[in-house]
C-alpha positions as CSV (number, residue, x, y, z in Angstrom):
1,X,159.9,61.4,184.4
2,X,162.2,62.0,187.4
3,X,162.9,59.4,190.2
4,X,164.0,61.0,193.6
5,X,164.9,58.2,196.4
6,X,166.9,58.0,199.6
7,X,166.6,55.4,202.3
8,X,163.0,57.1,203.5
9,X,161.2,57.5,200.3
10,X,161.2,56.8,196.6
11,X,159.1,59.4,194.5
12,X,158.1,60.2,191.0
13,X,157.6,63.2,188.7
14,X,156.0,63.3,185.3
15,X,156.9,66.4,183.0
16,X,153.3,66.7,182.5
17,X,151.9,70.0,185.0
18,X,155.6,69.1,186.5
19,X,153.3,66.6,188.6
20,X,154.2,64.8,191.8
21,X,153.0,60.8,190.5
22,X,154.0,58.8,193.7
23,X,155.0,59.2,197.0
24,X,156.3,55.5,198.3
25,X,157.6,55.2,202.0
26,X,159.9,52.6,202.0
27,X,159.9,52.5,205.1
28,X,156.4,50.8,205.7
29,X,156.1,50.4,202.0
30,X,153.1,52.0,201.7
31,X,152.5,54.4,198.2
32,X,150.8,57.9,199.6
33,X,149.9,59.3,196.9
34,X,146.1,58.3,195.2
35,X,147.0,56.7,191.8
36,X,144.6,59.1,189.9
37,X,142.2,56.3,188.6
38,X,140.2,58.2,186.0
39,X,136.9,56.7,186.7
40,X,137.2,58.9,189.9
41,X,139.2,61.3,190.0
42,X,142.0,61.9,187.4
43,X,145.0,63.4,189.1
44,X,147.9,62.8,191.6
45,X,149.1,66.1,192.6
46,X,148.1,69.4,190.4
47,X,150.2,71.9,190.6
48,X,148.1,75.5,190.1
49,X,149.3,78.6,188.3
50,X,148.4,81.0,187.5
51,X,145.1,81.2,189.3
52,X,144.1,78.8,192.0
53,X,140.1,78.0,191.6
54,X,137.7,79.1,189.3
55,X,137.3,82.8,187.5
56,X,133.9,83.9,186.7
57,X,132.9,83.0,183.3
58,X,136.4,81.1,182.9
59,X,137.8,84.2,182.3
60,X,141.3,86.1,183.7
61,X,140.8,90.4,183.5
62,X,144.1,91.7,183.2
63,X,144.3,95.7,182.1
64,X,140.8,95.6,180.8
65,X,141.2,92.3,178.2
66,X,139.3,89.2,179.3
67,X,141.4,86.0,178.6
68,X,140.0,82.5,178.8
69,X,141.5,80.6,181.7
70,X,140.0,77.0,182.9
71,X,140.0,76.4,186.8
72,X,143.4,76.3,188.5
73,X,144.8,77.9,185.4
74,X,147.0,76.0,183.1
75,X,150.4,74.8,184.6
76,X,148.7,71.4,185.1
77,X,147.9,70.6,181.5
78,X,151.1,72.0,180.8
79,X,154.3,69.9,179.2
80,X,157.4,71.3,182.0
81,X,160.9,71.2,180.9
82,X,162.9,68.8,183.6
83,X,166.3,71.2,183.8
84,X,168.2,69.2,185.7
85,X,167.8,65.9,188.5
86,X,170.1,64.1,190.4
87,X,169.1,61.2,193.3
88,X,167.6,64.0,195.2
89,X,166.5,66.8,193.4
90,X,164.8,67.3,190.6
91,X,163.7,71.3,188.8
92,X,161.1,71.5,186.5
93,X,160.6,74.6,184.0
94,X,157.4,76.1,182.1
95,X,158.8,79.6,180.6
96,X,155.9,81.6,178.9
97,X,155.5,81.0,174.9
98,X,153.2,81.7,172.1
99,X,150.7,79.7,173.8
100,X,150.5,80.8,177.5
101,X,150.6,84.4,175.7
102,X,147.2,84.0,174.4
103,X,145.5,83.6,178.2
104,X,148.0,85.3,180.5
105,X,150.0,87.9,179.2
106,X,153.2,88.0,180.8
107,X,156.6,86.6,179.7
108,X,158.0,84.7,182.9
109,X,159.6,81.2,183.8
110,X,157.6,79.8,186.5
111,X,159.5,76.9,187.7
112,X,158.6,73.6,190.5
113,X,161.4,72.3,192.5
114,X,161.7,69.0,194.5
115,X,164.1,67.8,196.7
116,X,164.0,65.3,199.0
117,X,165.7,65.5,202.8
118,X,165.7,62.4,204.5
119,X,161.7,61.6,205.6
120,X,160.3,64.7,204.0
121,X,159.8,66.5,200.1
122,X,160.2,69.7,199.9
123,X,158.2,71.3,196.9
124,X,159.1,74.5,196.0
125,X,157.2,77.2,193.3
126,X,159.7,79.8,191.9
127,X,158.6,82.7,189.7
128,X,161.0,84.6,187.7
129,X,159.8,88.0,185.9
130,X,161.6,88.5,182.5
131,X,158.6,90.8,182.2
132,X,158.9,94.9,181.6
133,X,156.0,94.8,184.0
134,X,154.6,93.6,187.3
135,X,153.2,89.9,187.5
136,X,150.1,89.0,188.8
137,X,149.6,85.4,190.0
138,X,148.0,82.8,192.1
139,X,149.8,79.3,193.0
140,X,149.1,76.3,195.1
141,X,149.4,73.0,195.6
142,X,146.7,70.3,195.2
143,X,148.4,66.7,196.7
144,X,145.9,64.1,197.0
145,X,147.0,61.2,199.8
146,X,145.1,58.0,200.2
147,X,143.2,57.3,202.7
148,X,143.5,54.5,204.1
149,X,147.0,53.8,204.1
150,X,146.7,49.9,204.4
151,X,144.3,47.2,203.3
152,X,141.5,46.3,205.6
153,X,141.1,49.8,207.4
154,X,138.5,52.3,207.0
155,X,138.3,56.1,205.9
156,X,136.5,56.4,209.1
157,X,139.5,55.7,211.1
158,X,141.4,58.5,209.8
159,X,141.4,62.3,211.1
160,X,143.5,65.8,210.2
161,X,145.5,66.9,213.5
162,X,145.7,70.7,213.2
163,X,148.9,72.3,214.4
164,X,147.1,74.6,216.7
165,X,144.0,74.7,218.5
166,X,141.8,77.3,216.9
167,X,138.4,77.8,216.1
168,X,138.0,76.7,212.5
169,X,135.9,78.4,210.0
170,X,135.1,77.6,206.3
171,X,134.0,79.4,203.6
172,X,131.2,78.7,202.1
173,X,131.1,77.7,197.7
174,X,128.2,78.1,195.5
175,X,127.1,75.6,193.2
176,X,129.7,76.9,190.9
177,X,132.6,76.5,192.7
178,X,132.7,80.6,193.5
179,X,132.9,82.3,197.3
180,X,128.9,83.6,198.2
181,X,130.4,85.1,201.1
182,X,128.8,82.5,204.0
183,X,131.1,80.8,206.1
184,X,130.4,78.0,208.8
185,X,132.2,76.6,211.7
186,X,134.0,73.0,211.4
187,X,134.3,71.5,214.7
188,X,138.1,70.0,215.7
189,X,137.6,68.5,219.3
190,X,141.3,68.2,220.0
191,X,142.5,69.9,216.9
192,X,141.3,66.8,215.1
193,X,139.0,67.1,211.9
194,X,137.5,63.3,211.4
195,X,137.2,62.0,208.1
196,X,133.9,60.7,206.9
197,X,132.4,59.9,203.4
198,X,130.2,62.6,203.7
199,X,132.1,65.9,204.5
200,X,133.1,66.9,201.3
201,X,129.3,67.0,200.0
202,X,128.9,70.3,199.8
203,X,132.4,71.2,198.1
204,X,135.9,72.3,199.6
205,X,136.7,73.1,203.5
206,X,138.5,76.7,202.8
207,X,140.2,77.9,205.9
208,X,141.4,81.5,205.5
209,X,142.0,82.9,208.9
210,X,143.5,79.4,210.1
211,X,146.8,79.6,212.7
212,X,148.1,76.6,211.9
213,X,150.5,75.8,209.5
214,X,150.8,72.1,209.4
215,X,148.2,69.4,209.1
216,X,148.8,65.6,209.6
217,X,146.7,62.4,208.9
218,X,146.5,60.2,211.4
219,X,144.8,57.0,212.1
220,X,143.4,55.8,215.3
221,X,144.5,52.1,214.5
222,X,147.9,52.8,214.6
223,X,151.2,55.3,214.4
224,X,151.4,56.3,210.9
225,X,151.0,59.2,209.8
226,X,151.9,61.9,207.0
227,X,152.1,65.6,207.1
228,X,152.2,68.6,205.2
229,X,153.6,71.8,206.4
230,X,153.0,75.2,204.5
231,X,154.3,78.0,206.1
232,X,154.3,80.1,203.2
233,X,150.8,79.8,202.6
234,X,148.4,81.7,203.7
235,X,144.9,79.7,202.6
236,X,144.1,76.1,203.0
237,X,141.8,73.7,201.1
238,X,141.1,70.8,202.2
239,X,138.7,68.3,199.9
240,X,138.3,64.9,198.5
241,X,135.7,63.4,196.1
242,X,132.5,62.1,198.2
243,X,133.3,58.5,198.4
244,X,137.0,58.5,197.1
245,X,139.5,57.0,199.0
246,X,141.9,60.0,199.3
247,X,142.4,63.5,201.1
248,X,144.0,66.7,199.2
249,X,145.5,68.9,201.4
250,X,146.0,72.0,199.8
251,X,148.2,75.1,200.5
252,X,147.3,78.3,198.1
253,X,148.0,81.7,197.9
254,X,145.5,83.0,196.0
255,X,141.8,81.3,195.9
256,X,138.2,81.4,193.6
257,X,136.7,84.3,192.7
258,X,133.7,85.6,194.9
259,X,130.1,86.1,193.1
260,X,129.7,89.0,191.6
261,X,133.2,90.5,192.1
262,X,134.6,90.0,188.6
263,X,137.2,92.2,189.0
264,X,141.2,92.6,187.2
265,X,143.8,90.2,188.3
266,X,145.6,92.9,189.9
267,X,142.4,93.1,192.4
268,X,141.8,89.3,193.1
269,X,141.8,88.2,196.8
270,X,145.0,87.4,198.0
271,X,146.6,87.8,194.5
272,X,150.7,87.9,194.6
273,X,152.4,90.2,192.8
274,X,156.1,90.2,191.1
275,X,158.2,93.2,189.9
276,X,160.7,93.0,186.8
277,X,163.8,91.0,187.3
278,X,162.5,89.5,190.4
279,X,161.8,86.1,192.1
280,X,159.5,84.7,193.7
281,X,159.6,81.5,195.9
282,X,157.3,79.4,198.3
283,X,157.6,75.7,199.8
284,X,155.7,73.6,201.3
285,X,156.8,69.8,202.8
286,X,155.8,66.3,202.9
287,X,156.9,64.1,205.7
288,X,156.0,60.6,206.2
């Protein structure tokens, strides 16, 4: 476990999926980060790697071999190395082994940085290819925030303020957690997205042709607020457990499978891709 603090915020990290545990603002001395009760739901802040959502019949193609690879892949049920922490910054290692061999079949270090300047985290994903080969991937991040911030408010009086006025469209899940192709608008009078305990019933909001690149949540009971900024990202997810009292934001690159296109990693939507001896690196922030 890592501790990261400065005079704005006070975090912790767990070697386990290299996973963000609390976010406290000391500030208003509020904790931002749901508490992963298990009763609900039983996470903080996944980190996902190598694939971000579900394959079809749980399995990764890679050159014509089918591996067996659970949603969001296996970085968050992974034990990470902590290479080195000081007050502000902490680095977190999962290199490839006899086990990650067996389900995704490249030798690589993937890697999850955080550092903390002044209000805001910066948490960073770095790949590094000690394969002879290319590597195919998928990351994202999976922060869950609770909503409310304080005792005595409602969800209700919470919304997302998108960075840019657009016309927001999301694309549509089946029952199994795959793309079926439909999308549907989500109206954001003022760039706002209102919670409410029932828009998550149907799954994930997946915005994929989104402008902005930064979301906030704000409350119209008073001025706090948090955001996330992702400008490395090209997908969004934004979900939460029908009656929970938290909001993931969720920056990917990379995303489900569609139904019936059960194709080789190489061909998955929005799949990155990493040549020998090189590295790959994308951030996103939290701000309070």
């Amino acid at each position: 476990m890592a501790l990261l603090e400065n005079e704005f915020l006070k975090v912790t990290v767990s070697t386990k999926g290299a996973q963000l545990t609390s976010v406290y603002n000391k500030v208003t001395q509020t904790e931002h980060l749901w508490q992963a009760y298990p009763n609900i739901w039983p996470w903080h802040a996944p980190n996902l790697f190598p694939v971000v959502g579900g394959l079809i019949k749980d399995e990764l193609m890679v050159e014509g071999n089918a591996y067996h690879m659970g949603r969001h892949g296996f970085a968050r049920q992974s034990e990470f190395v902590l290479l080195e922490s000081d007050e502000v910054h902490a680095v977190y290692s999962l290199p490839n082994s006899e086990t990650t061999s067996q389900v995704y079949p490249y030798k690589f270090d993937f890697q999850v940085l955080y550092t903390l300047i002044d209000n805001a985290l910066r948490l960073t994903y770095k790949l590094i290819n000690h394969d002879k080969k290319t590597i195919y991937f998928s990351v994202g991040g999976h922060p869950a925030f609770r909503v409310p911030f304080n005792e005595g408010e409602k969800y209700e009086d919470y919304y997302l303020e998108f960075e840019t006025d657009e016309k927001l469209v999301t694309h549509l899940l089946s029952a199994d957690g795959f793309f079926n192709g439909e999308t549907q608008p989500v109206p954001t009078p003022k760039n706002r997205l209102y919670l409410t305990r029932d828009l998550f019933n149907a799954d994930a909001l997946v915005f994929k042709d989104h402008k902005s690149r930064e979301v906030c949540i704000k409350s119209d009971k008073h001025e706090q607020s948090l955001s996330v900024e992702f400008p490395h990202f090209n997908y969004l997810g934004i979900w939460a457990k029908p009656g929970a009292d938290f909001v993931c934001i969720e920056p990917w690159l990379g995303c489900a499978d569609t139904v019936g296109k059960h194709v080789d990693i190489s061909q998955k939507e929005d799949m990155q891709h990493l040549k020998p001896g090189h590295v790959f690196e994308a951030a996103y922030f939290i701000s309070v």
